[in-house]
N, C-alpha and C positions, 0 to 999 in steps of 0.2 A: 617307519621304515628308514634305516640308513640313506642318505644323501646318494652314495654311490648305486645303492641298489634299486633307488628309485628313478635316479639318471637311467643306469641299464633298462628297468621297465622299459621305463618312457619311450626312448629309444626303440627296444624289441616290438614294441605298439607299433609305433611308426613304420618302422621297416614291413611288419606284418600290413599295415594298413595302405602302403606304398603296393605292395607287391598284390595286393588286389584290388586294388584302384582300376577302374576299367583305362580306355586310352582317351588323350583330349579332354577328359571330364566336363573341363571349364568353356572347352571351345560348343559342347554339347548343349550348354544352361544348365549345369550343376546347380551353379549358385544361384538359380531364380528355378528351382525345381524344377528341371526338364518342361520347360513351357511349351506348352502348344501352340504350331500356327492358324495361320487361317489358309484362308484359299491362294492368298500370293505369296505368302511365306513358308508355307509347310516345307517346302524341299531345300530352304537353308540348313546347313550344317544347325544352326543353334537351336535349332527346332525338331528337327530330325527323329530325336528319341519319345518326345513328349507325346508328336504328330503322331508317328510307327507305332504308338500303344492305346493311341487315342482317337483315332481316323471318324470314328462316329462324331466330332464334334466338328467335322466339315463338313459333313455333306450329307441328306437323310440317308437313311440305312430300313433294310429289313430285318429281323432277327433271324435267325437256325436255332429254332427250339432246342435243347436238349432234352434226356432223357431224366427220369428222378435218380436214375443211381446208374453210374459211370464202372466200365468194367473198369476191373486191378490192374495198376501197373506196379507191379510189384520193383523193391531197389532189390541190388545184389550187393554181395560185399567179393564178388568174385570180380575186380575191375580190372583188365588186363591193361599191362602194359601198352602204354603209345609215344611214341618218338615219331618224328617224320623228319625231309630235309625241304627244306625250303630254299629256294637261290644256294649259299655255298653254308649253310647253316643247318647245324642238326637244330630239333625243336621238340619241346614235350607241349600238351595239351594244354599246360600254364602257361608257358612262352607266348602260343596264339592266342588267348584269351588275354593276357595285357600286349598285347602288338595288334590286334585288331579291333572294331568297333563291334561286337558283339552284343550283343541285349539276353539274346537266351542259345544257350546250347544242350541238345539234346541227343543223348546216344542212347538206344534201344536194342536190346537183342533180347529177342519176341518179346514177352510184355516183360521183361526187364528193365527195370532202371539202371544201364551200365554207367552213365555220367548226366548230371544236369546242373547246371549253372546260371545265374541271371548277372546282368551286370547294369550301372546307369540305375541303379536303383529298379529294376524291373521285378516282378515278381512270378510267381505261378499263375496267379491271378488274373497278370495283364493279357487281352488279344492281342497279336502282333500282326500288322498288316502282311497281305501275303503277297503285295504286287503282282507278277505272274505266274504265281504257283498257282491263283482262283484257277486260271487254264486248263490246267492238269484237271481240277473237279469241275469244270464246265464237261469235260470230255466224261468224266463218270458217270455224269447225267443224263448224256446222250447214251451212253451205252445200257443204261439202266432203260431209257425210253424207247430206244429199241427193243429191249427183250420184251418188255410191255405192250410192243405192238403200238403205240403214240407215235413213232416213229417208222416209217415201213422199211425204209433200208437209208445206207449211208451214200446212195447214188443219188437219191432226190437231188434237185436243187434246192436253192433256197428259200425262190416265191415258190414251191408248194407249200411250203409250210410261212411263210409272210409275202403274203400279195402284195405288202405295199413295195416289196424289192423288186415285184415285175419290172417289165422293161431295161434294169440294169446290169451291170456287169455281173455285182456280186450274185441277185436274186439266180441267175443264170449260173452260177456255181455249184456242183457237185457239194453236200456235205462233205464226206471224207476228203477231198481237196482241201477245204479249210478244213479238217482236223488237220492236216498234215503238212499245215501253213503254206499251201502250192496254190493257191487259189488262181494264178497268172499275172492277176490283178499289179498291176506298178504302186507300188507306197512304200515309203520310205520309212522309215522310224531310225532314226538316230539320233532321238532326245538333246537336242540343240535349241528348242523352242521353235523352231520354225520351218520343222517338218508336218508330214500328214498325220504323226502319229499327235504332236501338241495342236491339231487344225480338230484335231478327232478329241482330244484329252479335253479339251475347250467345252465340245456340246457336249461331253458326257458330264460334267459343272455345270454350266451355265444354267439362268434361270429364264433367258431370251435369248433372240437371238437362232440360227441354225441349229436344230437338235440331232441327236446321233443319226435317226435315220436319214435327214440331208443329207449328213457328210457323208453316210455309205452309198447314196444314192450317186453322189457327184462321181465318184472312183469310174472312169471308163475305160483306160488306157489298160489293155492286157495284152502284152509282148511273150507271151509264153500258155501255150494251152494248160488247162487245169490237168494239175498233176502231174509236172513234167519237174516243175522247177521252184526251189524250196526259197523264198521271201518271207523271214519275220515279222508277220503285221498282226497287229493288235483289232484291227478292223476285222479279219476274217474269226476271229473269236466271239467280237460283238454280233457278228453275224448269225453266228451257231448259237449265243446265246437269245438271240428273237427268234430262232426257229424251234429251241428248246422249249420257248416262253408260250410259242401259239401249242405245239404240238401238244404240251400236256395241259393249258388250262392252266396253270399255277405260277405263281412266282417263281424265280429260280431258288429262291431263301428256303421257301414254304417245301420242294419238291426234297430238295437235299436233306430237310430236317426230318421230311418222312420217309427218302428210300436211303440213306447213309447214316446221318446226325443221331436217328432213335435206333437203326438193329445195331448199328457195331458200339451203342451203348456210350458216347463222347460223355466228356466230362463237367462241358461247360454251353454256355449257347455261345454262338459266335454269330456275326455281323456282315451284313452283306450292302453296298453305299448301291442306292440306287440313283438315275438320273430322274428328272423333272418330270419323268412318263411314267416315275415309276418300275423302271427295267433294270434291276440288279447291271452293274458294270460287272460283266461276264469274264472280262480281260483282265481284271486286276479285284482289286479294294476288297475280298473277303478277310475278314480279321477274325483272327482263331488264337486259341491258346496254345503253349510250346505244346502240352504234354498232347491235345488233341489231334496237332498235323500227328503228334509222333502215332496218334492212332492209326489215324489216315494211313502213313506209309504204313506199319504194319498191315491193314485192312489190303492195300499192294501187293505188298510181301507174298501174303496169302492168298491171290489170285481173288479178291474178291470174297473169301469166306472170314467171316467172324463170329463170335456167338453161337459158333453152328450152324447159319446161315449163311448162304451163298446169296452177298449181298450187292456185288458186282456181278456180270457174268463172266467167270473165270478165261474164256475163250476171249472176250472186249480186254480184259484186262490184258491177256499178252498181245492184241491187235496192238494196243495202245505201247507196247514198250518193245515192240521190237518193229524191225527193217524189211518190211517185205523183198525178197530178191527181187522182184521186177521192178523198184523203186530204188533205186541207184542212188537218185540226186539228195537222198536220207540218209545216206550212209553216212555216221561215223566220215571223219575228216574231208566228208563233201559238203555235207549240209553245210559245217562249219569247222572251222579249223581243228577244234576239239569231239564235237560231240553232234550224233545223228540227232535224229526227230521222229518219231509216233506220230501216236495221235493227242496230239498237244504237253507232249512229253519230252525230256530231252533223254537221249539212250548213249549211252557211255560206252567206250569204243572197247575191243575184248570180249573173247570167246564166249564167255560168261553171261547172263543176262543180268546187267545193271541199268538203275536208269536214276534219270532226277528231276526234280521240281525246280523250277530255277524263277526268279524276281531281280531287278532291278536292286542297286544297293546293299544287294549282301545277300536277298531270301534266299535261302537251298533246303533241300529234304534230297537224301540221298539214300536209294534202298537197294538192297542185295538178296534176293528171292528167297535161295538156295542160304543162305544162314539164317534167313529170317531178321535182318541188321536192319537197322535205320541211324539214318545222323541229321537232324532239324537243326538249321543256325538259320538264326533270324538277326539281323545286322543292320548296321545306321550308317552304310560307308558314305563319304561324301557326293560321291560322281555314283551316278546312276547305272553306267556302263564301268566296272571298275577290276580292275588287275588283282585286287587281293581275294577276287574270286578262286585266283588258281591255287592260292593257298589253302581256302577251303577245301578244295579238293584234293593237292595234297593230305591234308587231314584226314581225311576220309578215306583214301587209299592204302593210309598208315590204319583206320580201325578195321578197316577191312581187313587187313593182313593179318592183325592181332588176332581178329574173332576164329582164322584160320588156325591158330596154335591150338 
């Protein structure tokens, strides 16, 4: 090859290999292949991607069986256009993907593959931690145990179904109140290390020491009756998931992989980090594959039916994503400046019925009923509470609007 024509190469590589380079690479541990932390390190930036794909190698886990054969998600070559504006900036779907810490992006319209991406070296392969999007499938489970009759209604408290929460605040809790994070209960969570949510993050790790049921039992202080007033705690999650755990007999791993994980047909097994007792972290630490949340939210989309089966009950499923009128303090721009609250779901403000899965760090699943759309980004951003969330949702506003053309 000509001198000149090999420069150009070289070059045209570069450029090409520059403009796919995820963001940070180096600040990630590129250069020491995305390493995993441990239990004090995981949530540094340099660990962040290795940990997010890796979470089984901190803390025991249960599996979600899958099934022998995964329904079709068929590609399209039909991709419609995306732009969005961000701050004073028009943007197309490559701009966010090198401007943001991404691992995997996934866009679905019904089982289509409209867009998928890995970045960090991630692959189809990898589980990606789900933070708090487990929530959202804690709540799927209780709806399922309800129609099964394991659970008799969403008014119980919580010591009918765990004795050992007698006498406390929480055991004295309404389920549906925690679905709909109003428990009354006073807890903080604002990831500083030295709130009740890292007091609580502590016994669900530890190997001594106070274990989760302590910390929920210690919660006394309730300034607001159940169901009045909407507080983000990660505690009234743990809660529903021990009352999940008495009421059916099973693991929480074990129940999902028989009433979700095998009818809607998933692709992969996915991982559920239990604590020292044994109790799936109800709140967080499920790790699943891109293409499978994107089942999931489809499995949404669809109220609950897949495979032909009605695998949700399509009735729990709109409990769960929309605003009851005589529940105010859930609305849209009350709950939170952007977005209402379900039944452990977050609901997106507009005539329309949308809602989302939201995590810590970047996690989002974002679904759209009525098109049948989903958009799964799974992300490594530094700060746990982080502002390039509103970016993703731009995003998302933008493929909404497209799937509308």
């Amino acid at each position: 090859m000509h001198r000149s024509a090999a420069l150009l190469a070289t070059v045209l590589f570069l450029a090409a290999w520059a403009a796919s380079a995820a963001p940070q690479e180096e600040q990630y541990g590129r250069d020491e292949g995305y390493p995993v932390g441990d239990r004090a390190t995981a949530f540094q930036q340099r660990y962040l991607v290795g940990t997010f794909s890796n979470t089984e190698k901190l803390a025991p886990f249960h599996t979600v069986a899958a099934p022998p054969h995964a329904s079709p998600l068929l590609s399209t070559d039909a991709m419609f256009d995306i732009t969005y504006t961000h701050g004073d900036k028009r943007k197309t779907i490559e701009d966010y993907l090198a401007t943001n810490p991404v691992t995997g992006l996934l866009i679905l319209r019904d089982t289509r593959i409209a867009f998928e991406r890995y970045q960090y070296d991630r692959t189809a392969a990898h589980r990606f931690y789900s933070a708090s999007m487990a929530k959202t499938v804690t709540a799927l489970l209780i709806g399922i145990a309800l129609r099964n009759g394991k659970i008799r209604s969403v008014d119980d408290t919580a010591e009918t179904y765990v004795p050992d929460l007698r006498g406390s605040a929480y055991g004295a809790t309404p389920l549906r109140a925690l679905l709909q994070m109003s428990s009354g209960i006073r807890y903080v969570e604002q990831y500083n290390g030295a709130d009740d949510q890292a007091r609580l993050w502590r016994a669900m790790f530890a190997q001594d020491g106070p274990t989760v049921l302590d910390v929920l039992k210690s919660f006394s202080d309730r300034p607001w009756p159940p169901g009045t007033h909407f507080n983000y705690a990660g505690a009234d999650t743990m809660v529903l998931g021990l009352a999940l755990r008495a009421a059916t007999g099973q693991p929480l791993a074990t129940y999902l992989s028989e009433k979700i994980w095998q009818p809607m047909s998933a692709g992969a097994n996915a991982s559920w980090l239990i604590d020292r007792s044994g109790q799936e972290l109800s709140s967080c630490c499920l790790n699943v594959t891109l293409r499978d949340y994107g089942r999931l939210a489809l499995l949404m989309a669809n109220d609950g039916h897949a495979n032909g089966m009605q695998i949700v009950p399509a009735d729990w499923i709109r409990d769960m994503t929309t605003v009851p009128d005589d529940r105010a303090h859930l609305k849209p721009y009350v709950a939170t400046r952007s977005y209402g609250y379900g039944y452990q779901t977050w609901i997106l403000p507009g005539a329309e019925r949308q809602f989302a899965l939201l995590g810590v760090h970047g996690q989002a699943i974002y679904v759209h009923p009525r098109l049948k759309l989903a958009m799964v980004n799974t992300a490594v951003r530094p700060r746990p509470v982080d502002p390039g969330i509103f970016e993703t949702s731009a995003l998302w506003r933008a493929v909404a609007a497209a799937a509308e053309k």
